[in-house]
C-alpha positions in Angstrom: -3.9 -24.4 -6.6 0.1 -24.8 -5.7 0.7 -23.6 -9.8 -1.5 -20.8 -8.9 0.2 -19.6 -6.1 3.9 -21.1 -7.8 2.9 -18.8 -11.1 1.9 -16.0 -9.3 5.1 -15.9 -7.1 7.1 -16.1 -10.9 5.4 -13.1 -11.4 5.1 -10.6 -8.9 8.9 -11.7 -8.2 9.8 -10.7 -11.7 8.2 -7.4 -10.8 9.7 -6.3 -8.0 13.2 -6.9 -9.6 12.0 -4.9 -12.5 10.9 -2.0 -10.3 14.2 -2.7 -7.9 16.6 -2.3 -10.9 14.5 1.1 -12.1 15.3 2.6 -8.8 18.4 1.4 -9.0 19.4 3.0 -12.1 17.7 5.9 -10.8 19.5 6.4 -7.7 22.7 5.8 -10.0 21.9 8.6 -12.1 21.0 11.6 -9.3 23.4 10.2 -6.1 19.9 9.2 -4.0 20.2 6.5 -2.0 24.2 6.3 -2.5 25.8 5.1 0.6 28.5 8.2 2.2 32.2 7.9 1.3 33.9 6.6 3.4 36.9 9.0 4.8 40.2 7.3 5.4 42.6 7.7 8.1 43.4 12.1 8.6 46.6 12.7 10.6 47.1 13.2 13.9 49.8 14.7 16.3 50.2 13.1 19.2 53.5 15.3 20.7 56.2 16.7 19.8 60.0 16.3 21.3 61.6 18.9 21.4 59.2 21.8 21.9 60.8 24.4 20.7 64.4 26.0 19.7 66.1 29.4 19.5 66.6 31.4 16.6 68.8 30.2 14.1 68.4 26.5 15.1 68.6 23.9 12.9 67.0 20.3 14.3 65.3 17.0 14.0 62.1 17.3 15.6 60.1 13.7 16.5 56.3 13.8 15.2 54.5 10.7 17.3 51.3 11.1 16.3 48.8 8.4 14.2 48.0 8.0 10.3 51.7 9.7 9.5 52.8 6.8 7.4 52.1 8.7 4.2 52.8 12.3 5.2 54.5 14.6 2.9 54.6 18.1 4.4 54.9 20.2 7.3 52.7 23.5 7.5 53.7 26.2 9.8 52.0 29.6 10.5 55.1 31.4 9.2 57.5 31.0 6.2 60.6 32.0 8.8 60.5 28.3 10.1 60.5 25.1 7.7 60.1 21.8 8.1 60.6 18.7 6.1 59.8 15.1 6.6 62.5 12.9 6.0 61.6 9.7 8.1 58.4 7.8 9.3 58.4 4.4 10.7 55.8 2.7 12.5 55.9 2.4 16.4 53.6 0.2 18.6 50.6 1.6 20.6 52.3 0.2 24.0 53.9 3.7 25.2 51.1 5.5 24.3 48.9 6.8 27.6 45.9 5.2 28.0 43.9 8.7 27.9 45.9 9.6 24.1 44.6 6.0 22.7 40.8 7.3 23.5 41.6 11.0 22.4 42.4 9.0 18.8 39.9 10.5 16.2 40.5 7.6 13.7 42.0 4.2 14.1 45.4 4.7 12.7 48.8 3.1 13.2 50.6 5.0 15.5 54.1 6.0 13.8 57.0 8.6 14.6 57.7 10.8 11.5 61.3 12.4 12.2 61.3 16.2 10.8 64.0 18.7 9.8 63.2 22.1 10.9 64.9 25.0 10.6 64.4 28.2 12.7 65.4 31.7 10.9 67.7 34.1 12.8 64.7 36.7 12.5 61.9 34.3 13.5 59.2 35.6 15.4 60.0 34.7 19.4 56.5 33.2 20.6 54.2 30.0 20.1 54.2 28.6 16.1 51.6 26.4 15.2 52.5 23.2 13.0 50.6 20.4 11.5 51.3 17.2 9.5 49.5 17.1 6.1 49.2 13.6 4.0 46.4 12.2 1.6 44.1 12.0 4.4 44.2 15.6 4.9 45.6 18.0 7.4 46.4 17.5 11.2 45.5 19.1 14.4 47.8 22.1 15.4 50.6 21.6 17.7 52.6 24.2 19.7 56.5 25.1 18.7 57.9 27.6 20.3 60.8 30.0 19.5 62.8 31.4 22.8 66.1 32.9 22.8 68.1 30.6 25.0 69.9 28.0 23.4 68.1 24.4 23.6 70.0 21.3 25.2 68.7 17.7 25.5 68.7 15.6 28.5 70.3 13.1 27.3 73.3 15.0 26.1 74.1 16.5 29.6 76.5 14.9 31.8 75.3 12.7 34.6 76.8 12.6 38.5 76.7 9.1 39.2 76.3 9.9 43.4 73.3 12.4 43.1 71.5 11.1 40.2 71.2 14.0 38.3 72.2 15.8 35.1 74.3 18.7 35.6 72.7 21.6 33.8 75.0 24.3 31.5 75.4 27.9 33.2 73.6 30.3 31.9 70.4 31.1 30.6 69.4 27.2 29.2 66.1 25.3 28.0 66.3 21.7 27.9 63.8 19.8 26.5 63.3 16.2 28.1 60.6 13.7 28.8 59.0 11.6 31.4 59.3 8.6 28.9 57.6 5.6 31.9 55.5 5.8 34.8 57.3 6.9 38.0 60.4 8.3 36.4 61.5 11.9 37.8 63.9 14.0 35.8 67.2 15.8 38.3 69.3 18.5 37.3 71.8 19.8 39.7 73.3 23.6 39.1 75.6 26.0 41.2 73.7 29.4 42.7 75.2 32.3 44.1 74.5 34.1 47.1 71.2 36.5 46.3 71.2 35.3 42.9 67.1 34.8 41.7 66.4 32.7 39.7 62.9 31.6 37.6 61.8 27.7 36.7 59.4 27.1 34.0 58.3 23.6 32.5 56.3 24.1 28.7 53.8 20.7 27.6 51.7 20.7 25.6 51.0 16.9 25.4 48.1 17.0 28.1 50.3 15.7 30.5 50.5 17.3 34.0 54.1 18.1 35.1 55.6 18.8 38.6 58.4 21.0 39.6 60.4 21.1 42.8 63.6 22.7 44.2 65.8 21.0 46.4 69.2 21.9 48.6 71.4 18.9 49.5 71.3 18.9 53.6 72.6 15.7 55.1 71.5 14.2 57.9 72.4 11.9 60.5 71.0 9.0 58.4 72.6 9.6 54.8 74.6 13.0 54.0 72.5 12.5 50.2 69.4 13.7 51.9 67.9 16.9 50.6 66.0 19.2 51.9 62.8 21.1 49.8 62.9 24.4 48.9 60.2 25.7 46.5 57.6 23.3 44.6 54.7 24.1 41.8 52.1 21.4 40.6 51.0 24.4 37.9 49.9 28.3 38.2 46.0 27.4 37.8 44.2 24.1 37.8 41.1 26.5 37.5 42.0 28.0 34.2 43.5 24.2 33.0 47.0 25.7 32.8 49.2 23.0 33.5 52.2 24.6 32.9 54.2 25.3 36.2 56.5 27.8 37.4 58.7 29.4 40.1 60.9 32.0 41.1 63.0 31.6 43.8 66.1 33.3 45.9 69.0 31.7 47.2 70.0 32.4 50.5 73.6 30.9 50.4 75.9 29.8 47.8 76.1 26.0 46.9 74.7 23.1 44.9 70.9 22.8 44.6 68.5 20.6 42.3 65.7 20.6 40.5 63.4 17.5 39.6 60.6 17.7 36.9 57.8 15.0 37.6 54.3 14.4 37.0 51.0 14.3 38.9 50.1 11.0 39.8 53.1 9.2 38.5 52.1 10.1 35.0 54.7 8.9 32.0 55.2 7.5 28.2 56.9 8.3 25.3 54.6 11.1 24.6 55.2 13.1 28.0 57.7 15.5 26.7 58.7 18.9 28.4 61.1 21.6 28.3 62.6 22.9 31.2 63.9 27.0 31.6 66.0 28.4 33.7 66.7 32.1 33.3 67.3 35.1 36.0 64.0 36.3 37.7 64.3 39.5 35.7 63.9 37.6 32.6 60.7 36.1 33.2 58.9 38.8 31.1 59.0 36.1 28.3 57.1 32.9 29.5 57.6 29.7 27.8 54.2 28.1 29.6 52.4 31.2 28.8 54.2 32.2 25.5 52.2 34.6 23.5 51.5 34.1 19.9 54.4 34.7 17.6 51.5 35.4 14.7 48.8 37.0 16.8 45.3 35.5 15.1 42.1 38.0 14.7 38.9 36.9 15.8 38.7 35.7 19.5 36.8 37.8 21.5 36.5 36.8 25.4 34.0 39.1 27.4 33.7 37.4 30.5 37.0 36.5 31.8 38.4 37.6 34.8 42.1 37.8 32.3 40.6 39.7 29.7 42.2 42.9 29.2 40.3 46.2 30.0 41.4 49.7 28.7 40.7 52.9 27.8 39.4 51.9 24.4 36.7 49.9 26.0 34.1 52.0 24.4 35.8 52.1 21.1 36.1 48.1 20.8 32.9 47.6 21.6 31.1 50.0 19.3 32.9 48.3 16.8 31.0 45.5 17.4 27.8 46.8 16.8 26.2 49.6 14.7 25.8 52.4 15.4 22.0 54.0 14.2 22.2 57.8 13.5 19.4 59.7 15.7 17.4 63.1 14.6 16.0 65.1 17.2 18.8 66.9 19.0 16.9 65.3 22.4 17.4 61.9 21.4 21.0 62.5 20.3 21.4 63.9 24.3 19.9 61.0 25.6 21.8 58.3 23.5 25.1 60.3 24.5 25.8 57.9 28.1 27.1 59.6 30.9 28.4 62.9 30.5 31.9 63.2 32.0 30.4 65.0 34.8 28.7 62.1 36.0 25.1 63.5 35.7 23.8 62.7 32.1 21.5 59.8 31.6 22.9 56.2 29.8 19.1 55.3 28.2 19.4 54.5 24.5 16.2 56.1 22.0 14.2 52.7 22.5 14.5 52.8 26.3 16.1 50.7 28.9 16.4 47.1 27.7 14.9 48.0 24.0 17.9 48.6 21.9 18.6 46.7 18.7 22.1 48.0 18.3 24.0 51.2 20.0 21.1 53.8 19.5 24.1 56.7 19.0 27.8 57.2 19.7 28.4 58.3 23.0 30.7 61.2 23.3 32.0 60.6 27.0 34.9 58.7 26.9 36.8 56.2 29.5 38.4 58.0 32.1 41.5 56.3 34.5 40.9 56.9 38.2 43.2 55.2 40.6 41.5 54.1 44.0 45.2 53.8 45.3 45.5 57.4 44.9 42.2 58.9 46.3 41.4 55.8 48.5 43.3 57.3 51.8 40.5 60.3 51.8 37.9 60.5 54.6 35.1 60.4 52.8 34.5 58.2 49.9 35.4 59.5 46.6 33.5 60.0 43.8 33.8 59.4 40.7 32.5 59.9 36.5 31.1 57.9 34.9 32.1 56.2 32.6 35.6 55.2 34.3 38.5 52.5 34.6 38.8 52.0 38.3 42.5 50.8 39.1 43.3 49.6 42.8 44.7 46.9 45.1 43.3 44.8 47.8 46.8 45.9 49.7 45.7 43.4 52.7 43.1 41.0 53.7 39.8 42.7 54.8 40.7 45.4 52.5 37.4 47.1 50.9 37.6 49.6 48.5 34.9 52.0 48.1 33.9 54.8 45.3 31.0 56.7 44.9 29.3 57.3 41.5 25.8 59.4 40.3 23.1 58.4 38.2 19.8 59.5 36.5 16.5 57.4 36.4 16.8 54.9 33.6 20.4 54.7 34.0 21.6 51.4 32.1 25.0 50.4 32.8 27.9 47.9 32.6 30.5 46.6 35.6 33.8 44.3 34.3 36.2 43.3 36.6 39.9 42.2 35.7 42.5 40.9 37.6 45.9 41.5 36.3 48.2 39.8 38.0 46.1 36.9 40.2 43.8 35.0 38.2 41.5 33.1 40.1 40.3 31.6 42.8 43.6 33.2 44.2 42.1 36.6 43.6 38.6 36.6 43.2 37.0 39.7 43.5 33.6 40.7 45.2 31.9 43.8 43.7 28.8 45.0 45.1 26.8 48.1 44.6 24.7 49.8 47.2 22.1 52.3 47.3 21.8 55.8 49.5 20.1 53.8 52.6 23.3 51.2 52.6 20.9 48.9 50.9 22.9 46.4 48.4 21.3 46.5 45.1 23.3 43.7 43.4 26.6 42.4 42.8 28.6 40.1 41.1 27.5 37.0 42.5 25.3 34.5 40.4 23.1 32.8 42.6 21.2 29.5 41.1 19.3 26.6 41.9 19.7 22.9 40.1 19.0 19.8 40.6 16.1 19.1 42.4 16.1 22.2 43.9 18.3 21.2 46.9 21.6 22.3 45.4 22.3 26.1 45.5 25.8 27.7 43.5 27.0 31.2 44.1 29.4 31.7 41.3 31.5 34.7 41.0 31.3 36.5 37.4 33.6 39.0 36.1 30.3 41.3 34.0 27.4 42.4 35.6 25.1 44.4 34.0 22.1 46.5 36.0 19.2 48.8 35.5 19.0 51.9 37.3 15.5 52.5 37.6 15.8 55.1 40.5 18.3 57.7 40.0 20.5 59.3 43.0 24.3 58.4 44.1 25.5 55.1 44.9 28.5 53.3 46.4 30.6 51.2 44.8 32.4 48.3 47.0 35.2 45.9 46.2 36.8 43.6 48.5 38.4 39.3 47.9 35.6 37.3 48.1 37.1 35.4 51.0 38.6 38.5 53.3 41.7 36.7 53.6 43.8 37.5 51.1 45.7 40.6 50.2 48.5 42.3 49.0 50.2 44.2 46.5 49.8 41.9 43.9 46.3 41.7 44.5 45.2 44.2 41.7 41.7 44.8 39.9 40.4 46.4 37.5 37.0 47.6 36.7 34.7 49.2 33.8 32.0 50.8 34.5 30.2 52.1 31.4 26.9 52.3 29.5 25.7 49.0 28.2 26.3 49.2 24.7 24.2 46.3 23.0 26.6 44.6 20.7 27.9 41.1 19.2 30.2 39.6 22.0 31.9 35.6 21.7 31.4 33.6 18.8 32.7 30.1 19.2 33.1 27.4 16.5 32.7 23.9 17.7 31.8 20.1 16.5 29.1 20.6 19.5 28.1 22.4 22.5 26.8 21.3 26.3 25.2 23.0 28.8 26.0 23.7 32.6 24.1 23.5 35.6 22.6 27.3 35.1 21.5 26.3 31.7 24.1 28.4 29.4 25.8 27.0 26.6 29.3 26.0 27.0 32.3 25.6 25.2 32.9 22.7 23.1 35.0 20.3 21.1 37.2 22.8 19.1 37.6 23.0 15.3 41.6 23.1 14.6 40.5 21.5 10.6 38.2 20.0 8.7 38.8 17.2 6.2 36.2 16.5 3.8 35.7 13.3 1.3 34.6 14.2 -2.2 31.0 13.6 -2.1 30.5 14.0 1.5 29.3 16.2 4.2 31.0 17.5 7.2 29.2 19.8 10.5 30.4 22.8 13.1 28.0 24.5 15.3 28.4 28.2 15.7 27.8 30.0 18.9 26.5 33.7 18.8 26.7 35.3 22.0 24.8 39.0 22.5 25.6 41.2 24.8 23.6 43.5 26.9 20.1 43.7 24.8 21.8 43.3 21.7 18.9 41.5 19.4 19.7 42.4 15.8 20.8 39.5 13.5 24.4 38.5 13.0 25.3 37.4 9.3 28.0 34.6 8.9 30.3 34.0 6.0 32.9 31.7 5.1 36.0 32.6 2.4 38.6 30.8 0.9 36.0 27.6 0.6 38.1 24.5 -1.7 36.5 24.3 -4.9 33.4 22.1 -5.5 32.7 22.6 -1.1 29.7 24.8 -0.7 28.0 25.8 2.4 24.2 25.5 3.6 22.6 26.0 7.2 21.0 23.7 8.2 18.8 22.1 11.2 18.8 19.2 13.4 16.8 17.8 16.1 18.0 19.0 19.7 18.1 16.9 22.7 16.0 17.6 25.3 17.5 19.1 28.0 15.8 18.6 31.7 14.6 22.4 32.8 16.6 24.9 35.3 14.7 25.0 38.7 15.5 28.2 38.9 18.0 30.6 37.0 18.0 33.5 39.4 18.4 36.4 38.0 20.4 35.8 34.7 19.7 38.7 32.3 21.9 40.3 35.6 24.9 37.4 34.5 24.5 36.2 31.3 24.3 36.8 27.6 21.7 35.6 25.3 22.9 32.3 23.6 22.0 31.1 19.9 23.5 28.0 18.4 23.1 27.4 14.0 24.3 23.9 12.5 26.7 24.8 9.4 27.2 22.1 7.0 29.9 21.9 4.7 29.4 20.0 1.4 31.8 18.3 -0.8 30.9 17.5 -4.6 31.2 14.0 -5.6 33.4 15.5 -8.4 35.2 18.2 -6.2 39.0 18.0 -6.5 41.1 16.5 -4.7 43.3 19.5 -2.8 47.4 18.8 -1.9 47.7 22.1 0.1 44.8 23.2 2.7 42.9 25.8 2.0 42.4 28.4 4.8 39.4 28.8 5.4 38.2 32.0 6.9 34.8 32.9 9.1 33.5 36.2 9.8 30.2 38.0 10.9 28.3 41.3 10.6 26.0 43.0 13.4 22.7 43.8 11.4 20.7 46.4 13.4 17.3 47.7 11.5 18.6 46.5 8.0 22.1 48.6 8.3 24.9 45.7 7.9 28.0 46.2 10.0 31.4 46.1 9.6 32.9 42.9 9.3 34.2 40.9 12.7 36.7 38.1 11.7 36.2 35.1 14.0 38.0 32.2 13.1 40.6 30.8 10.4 41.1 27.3 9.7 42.5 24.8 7.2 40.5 22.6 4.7 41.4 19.7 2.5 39.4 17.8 -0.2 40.5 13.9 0.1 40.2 10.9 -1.6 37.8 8.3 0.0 39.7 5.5 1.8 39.8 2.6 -1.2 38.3 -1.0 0.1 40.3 -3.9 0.9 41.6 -6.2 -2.0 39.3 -9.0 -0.5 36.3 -6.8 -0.4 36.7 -5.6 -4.4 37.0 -9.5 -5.1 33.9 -10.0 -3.2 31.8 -7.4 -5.0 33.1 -9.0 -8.0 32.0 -12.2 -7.5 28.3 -11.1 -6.1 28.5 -9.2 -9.3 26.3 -10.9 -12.4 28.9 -12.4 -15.4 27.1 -10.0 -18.3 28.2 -6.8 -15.7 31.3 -7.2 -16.2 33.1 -5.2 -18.8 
C-alpha cells in the first residue's frame, strides 16, 4: 500500500510540473501572469533658494529635492531662461521638515543639485515653472519667478551687531532668505521718510507658512532696544490656502524701522526659503505672492469662485462651451433668444425649463453694465434688463443694495457673484431674490444636513441658478453676509443671465473625495506622469455640467510617447455613507461625473530622454453635433527604464535557477 500511494505521488507530481512549466512558457510568450515593472526612484523638488531673479540675471539656484543624484537637465516653460546642472551631492534627511519626509512620493536620497540659470533681459516678468528631469523621469513643477528689482541674499547684507538685523539696500530690493531652524526670525532694518508708503511682500512656495511684522525702535524705561509694533500679516487668506503675506504701510515720521520675517508656529529647515520685497505702495500692481503666469496656460475653467472674473463676454465664453443647435420655426427661434434687452422676453430654451441638451439657440441680447453706485441714491428701486453685469459697493456696514428686474413664466436664469477686491470670508456676499409680496424666493445660501442629521451648514456660494415658474417683477437684494463690514473696497459683482447649459470645470486628478454635501472635490493634482515600459499608470477626470447641460463630453489626449496608448477604463468605487439630506442642490451645484483613464506603456516602448507634453482636451456633444474643442490640461510624460535589482538579488535568481538554464 505505501508504494501505492509513494508511486502515485511520483506521478501526479511529475504532472503538475509538466502542466506548471506549460503555463509557464505560456505566460512567457503573451506577458500573462508577468509580475509589473517595477518603477525606480522619479525626481522630486523639494524647494528652491532663491526664488526668483530679475531680468538679465545670471545665478546658481540650489535644487533640494530627492532622487536628483542622476539628473541631467532643467526644463523650463520658456526658452528665455536656461538652466544647467552642474553639481549634485547627497545631503542627509535631518533638515528636512517632518511634513516634506511624508509628502515624499518615492523613497529617494535626499540631495542638493546646484543649477546655473540664466534669466534673458526680455524674459517674461511673472511665475516660470521648472522641473528636474533624470532617468527616472520628470519632476513636479516648481515656481521661479522673474521681477524687475534686483535680487540680494541675506547673507550678503551687512549686519548691525546692537539691533540684530541686516541692513537692507535703498531702493526697490528683493532678498531672498530662509528660515533654515526652528525658531529662527529674519531682521532687516531700513531708513523711511516722512509720508513715504511703502508695500511688504514675502513669496514661498515650499509649503511653509511665513509671518511678517513691522517694527519702530521705541525705548523704554527698561532697555532703549525695545520696539514697538507697527503693522503685522500672518497671510492675505488662510481660506483660499494663500500663504503668501503682505502689507502696505505709511510712515508717520522719519527714522529707523524693521522688519522681521517668521513663521507660524515656529516653523524652520533648510527647505523654508523666502523672498522678501520691498517696493513703494504705488508699485504693488505686480505681486510676487500673487505673481501671474509669465506663460498664461489654456484650459482652467473655474465657475464657482467668488475670484473668478465676470465680464461682458459672459455670454460669449460660455456659449463656447457648448453647442449651439440651430432652431426652425421663427417661434422657437423667439423663445430660445433669452431676455430681450427690454427686460420682457422669456429665457425658456425649445425643450423647456430644465430640458435642454445644449444651448437650444444663440441669444441675441447681450450683457449690459449697470452700476448700482450710480442709480442706487434714487427713491425708488431701480430697474434693470436683463441680462446685466451689476457693479456696486457695500460703501458701509448694513449697506443693502437693491435692484429690480422683470420676468416671464418659465423664466430660467443664472446669478454669479464676484468680489474683486476682498476675497472671502472678508467680503462674503448675501444675494437674495424676492418676489412682489416681499416674499424671499431663494438666495445664495446652501443649506444642508450631515451626519446624523444633527449637524446643519449654511454655506455661501458664489452661482445660483433658479426657475421662474411665475412671471412678474422681482427684487434683487445684496448686502455682507455679516452686516458689519463695509467700505469702499467692498466691491461685487454680479451676472445675471439665462442659464446656458454648457460644459463647466474639468479637473484631472490621481483621485477625488467627497465633502459633507456629497459633491466631488478636488484632488491630488497631476503636475507628470512617469511611466515604466510595460506598465500602467491612472488619472481620474472630472466633468462638471452646468445648468442642465446633459450631452456627452468627448476626451482626447495628444502628444502621447510612442508605444503609450490610452483606454477607459472602470474600477470598483467605495461606498460612500448617504447625504441625510442635500437641500436643494440642483439650486447650488453642478452635476458631477468621474471616468478612470489608464495610460499604458508597451513592454517594448522606448525609452524617452525629453518629456513629451502631453495635451488633454474635450468636445460638448449635444444631439450628435460635436463641438469645438476646449483644451483642459498640458502635462509632461516620460517612458523610463524599470529600476534594475540589486547585485545580491540577480545572484540569488541565479542560484535558484536550474544548471541546464543557464546559457
Amino acid at each position: 500500500m505505501k508504494l501505492h500511494w509513494m508511486l502515485a505521488f511520483v506521478f501526479y507530481s511529475s504532472v503538475f510540473m509538466a502542466v506548471d512549466r506549460l503555463v509557464a512558457a505560456e505566460n512567457e510568450s503573451t506577458g500573462a501572469g508577468r509580475a509589473a515593472p517595477t518603477a525606480r526612484p522619479e525626481p522630486q523638488i523639494l524647494s528652491l533658494s532663491p526664488l526668483g531673479a530679475a531680468r538679465g540675471a545670471r545665478l546658481q539656484v540650489e535644487v533640494r529635492g530627492r532622487s536628483l543624484e542622476e539628473a541631467y537637465a532643467i526644463l523650463v516653460d520658456c526658452s528665455s531662461i536656461t538652466a544647467e546642472v552642474k553639481t549634485i551631492e547627497p545631503i542627509g534627511d535631518e533638515d528636512i521638515k517632518p511634513a516634506r519626509r511624508s509628502e515624499a512620493v518615492n523613497a529617494g536620497t535626499v540631495s542638493r543639485a546646484v543649477v546655473e540659470l540664466a534669466v534673458a533681459a526680455d524674459a517674461r516678468i511673472g511665475s516660470h515653472s521648472l522641473r528636474v528631469v533624470s532617468p527616472g523621469g520628470v519632476s513636479n513643477t516648481s515656481s521661479f519667478v522673474v521681477h524687475e528689482e534686483p535680487l540680494t541674499f541675506e547673507k550678503d547684507l551687512p549686519e548691525d551687531a546692537a539691533l540684530a538685523a541686516r541692513r537692507l539696500p535703498a531702493g526697490p530690493v528683493a532678498v531672498s532668505g530662509k528660515i533654515g531652524k526652528p525658531g529662527e526670525v529674519d531682521t532687516y532694518f531700513f531708513e523711511a521718510q516722512q509720508g513715504q508708503e511703502l508695500f511688504f511682500e514675502i513669496l514661498n512656495v515650499s509649503g511653509f507658512d511665513p509671518q511678517l511684522s513691522l517694527w519702530e525702535p521705541s525705548g523704554t524705561w527698561f532697555s532703549s532696544l525695545d520696539l514697538r509694533r507697527l503693522a503685522f500679516n500672518d497671510e492675505p487668506n488662510r481660506a483660499s490656502k494663500k500663504l503668501n503675506p503682505s502689507l502696505t504701510y505709511r510712515f508717520e515720521r522719519k527714522g529707523r524701522f524693521l522688519i522681521q520675517v517668521g513663521a507660524f508656529l515656529g516653523q524652520g529647515s533648510a527647505d523654508c526659503s523666502y523672498q522678501l520685497r520691498v517696493v513703494p505702495a504705488t508699485q504693488r500692481n505686480f505681486s510676487l505672492a500673487a505673481a501671474t503666469l509669465a506663460h498664461p496656460v489654456e484650459g482652467p475653467w473655474e465657475e464657482r469662485d467668488f475670484a473668478r472674473e465676470l465680464g461682458l463676454d459672459r455670454l460669449k465664453a460660455l456659449r463656447a462651451r457648448t453647442v449651439v443647435v440651430p432652431l426652425e420655426k421663427p417661434s422657437e427661434r423667439r423663445e430660445a433668444q433669452g431676455v430681450a434687452s427690454t427686460g420682457e422676453g422669456p429665457t425658456t430654451t425649445s425643450n423647456g425649463p430644465g430640458k435642454g441638451k445644449g444651448l437650444a439657440a444663440e441669444s441675441t441680447a447681450e450683457m449690459v453694465l449697470v452700476s448700482h453706485d450710480e442709480v442706487g441714491e434714487a427713491k425708488q428701486v431701480p430697474k434693470i434688463a436683463v441680462p446685466a453685469l451689476i457693479e456696486g459697493t457695500i460703501e458701509q456696514p448694513g449697506d443693502v443694495d437693491k435692484l429690480r428686474f422683470q420676468v416671464k413664466n418659465g423664466t430660467r436664469l443664472a446669478f454669479e457673484i464676484q468680489t474683486p477686491q476682498r476675497p472671502g470670508p472678508f467680503f462674503t456676499p448675501r444675494v437674495g431674490v424676492f418676489d412682489e409680496s416681499d416674499q424671499e424666493v431663494f438666495n445664495n445660501v446652501y443649506v444642508y444636513a450631515y451626519g446624523s442629521g444633527e449637524y446643519k451648514a449654511n454655506v455661501i456660494r458664489s452661482k445660483v441658478i433658479f426657475n421662474f415658474e411665475h412671471g412678474g417683477e422681482y427684487r434683487l437684494e445684496v448686502e455682507d453676509v455679516t452686516s458689519r463690514n463695509g467700505g469702499p473696497d467692498f466691491r461685487y459683482r454680479i451676472s445675471v443671465r439665462p442659464q446656458i447649459p454648457h460644459v463647466g470645470r474639468i479637473d484631472v486628478a490621481s483621485s477625488f473625495a467627497r465633502t459633507f454635501d456629497g459633491s466631488i472635490t478636488d484632488g491630488p493634482e497631476v503636475q507628470h506622469l512617469n511611466l515604466v515600459a510595460g506598465g500602467v499608470k491612472k488619472i481620474v477626470v472630472l466633468t462638471e455640467q452646468e445648468e442642465g447641460f446633459n450631452g456627452e463630453i468627448a476626451l482626447n489626449f495628444e502628444g502621447l510617447p510612442p508605444g503609450v496608448a490610452v483606454f477607459p477604463a472602470t474600477g470598483i468605487q467605495p461606498e460612500r455613507p448617504a447625504i441625510l439630506d442635500e437641500g436643494k442642490k440642483e439650486l447650488y451645484r453642478p452635476a458631477q461625473q468621474e471616468v478612470t483613464v489608464l495610460f499604458v506603456a508597451a513592454p517594448d516602448a522606448p525609452v524617452t530622454r525629453v518629456p513629451h507634453m502631453v495635451r488633454l482636451t474635450a468636445k460638448p456633444v449635444v444631439g450628435g453635433i460635436l463641438g469645438a474643442a476646449l483644451p483642459v490640461q498640458e502635462f509632461p510624460m516620460m517612458v523610463v527604464k524599470p529600476d534594475e535589482p540589486a547585485s545580491h538579488e540577480v545572484k540569488e535568481d541565479r542560484a535558484n535557477k536550474p544548471s541546464g538554464d543557464e546559457s
